[in-house]
N, C-alpha and C positions, 0 to 999 in steps of 0.2 A: 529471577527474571533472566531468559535469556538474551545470548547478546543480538540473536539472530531475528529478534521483532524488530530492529531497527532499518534491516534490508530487504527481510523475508517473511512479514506481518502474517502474512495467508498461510505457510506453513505451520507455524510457532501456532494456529487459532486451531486449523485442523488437527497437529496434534493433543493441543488440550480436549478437543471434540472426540478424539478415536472414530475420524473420517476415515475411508478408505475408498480405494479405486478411481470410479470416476467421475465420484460427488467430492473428490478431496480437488481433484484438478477442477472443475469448473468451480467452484467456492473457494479454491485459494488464488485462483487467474481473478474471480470478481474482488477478491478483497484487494488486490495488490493493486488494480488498477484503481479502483477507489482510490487508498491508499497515496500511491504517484501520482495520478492525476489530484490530488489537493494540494502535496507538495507543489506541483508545475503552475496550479494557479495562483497558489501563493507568490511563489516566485514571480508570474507575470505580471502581480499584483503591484507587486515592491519596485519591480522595472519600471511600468506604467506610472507609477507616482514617484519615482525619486531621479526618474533618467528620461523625463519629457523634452522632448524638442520643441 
């Protein structure tokens, strides 16, 4: 496993894919935002419930 699905999920998918051009960039910008955007809701998650005012 690489170490780089931990920062850069979307590339590490399209090279196991052999994407190229520019179905590797729009399918690796969608996967990474996925990707971030669940971490960040997590995180709002954990805010929201452990740091209420």
């Amino acid at each position: 496993m690489k170490f780089e699905v931990l920062y850069n999920p979307g590339n590490v998918i399209c090279d196991y894919l052999k994407m190229k051009d520019d179905h590797k960039f729009i399918f690796r910008v969608f996967v990474n935002l996925t990707y971030y955007g669940h971490i960040l809701g997590l995180l709002a998650l954990y805010y929201s419930r452990h740091f209420s005012f």
